[in-house]
N, C-alpha and C positions, 0 to 999 in steps of 0.2 A: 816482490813477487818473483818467483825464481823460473829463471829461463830456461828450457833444455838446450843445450847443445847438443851440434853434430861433428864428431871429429872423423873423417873420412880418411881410409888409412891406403895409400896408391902403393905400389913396389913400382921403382924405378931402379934402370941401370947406374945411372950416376947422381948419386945425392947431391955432389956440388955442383953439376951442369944443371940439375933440376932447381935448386936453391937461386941460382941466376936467372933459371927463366921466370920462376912466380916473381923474384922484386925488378925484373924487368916489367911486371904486367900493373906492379903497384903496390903489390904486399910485399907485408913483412915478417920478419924471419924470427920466430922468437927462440932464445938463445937457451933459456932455462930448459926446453926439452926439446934440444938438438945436440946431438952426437954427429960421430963421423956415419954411424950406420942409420941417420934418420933426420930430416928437417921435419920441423912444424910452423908450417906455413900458416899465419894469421891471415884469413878473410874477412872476418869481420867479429865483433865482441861473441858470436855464438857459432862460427863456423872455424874449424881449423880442419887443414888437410895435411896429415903426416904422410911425409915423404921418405918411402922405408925402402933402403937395400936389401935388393930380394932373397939377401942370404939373411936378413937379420925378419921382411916380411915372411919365411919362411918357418917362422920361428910360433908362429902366431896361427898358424893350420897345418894342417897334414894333404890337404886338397892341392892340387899341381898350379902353380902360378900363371895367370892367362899370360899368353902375350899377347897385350893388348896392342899392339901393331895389326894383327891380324883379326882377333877374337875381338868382340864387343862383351866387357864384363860389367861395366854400371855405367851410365849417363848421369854427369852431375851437372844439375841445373841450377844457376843461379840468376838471381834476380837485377833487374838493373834501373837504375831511377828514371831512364829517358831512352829515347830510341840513339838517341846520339851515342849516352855514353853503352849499349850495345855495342855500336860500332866502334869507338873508340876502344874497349876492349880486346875484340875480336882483332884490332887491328894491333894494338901490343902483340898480342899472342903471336901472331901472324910474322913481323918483325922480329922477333926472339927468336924467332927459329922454330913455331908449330906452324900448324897446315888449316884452312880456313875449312870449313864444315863443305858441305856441299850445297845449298842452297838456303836463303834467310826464307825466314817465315813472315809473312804481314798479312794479319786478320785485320786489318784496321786496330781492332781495341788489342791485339798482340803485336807484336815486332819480335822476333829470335834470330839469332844466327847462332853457331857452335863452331869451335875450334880444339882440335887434336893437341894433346900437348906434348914434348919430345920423347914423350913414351909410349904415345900414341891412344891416352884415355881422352876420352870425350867429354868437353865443357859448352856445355848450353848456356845462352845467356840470354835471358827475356825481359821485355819491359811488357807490363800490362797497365792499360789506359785504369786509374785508381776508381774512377765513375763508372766504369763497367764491372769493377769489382763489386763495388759496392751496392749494385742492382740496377 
């Protein structure tokens, strides 16, 4: 059965500083389409985030480049098997060098926190209870 993928495309200032924070967080780096002007950062079998210098993300629109320091351009949310490892995430990120979200989320059947990465784009990361999913 064939899966869709998401490949999410960030401009960052430095590919190689940002190339250290994501396999600081646990991913890895796949080399087949990484250049000097781009990492592609594996997530997981159907997520990858390309990490594009914004002279070469430039390349790719004609629209002005957010600076996501400032500006909120997408919130990427990902999933997480347990509230722990939420936190254990959040708390790599945090370590590497991004900035922790500003407050966790707990609905009981959800758990969230987010953290900022050295580029200042927003990573959600949530666990939800599978028995409330499932009705």
């Amino acid at each position: 059965m064939y899966q869709q993928m998401i490949f999410v495309n960030l401009a960052t200032d430095d590919v190689e500083t940002s190339k250290k924070f994501f396999t600081e967080l646990g991913y890895t780096i796949n080399p087949q389409f990484s250049t000097d002007d781009c990492a592609c950062v594996v997530i997981s079998d159907t997520i990858i985030a390309m990490l594009l210098s914004k002279r070469h993300y430039a390349t790719f629109t004609q629209k002005e480049i957010a600076d996501s320091t400032r500006t909120s351009e997408v919130l990427i949310c990902l999933s997480a098997e347990s509230r722990e490892k939420v936190d254990e995430l959040v708390e790599k990120a945090v370590a590497a060098g991004g900035s922790a979200g500003d407050k966790t989320q707990d609905l009981g059947f959800m758990y969230g926190r987010s953290f900022d990465d050295l580029d200042g784009h927003t990573w959600e990361v949530v666990w939800m209870d599978p028995a409330a999913v499932q009705g």
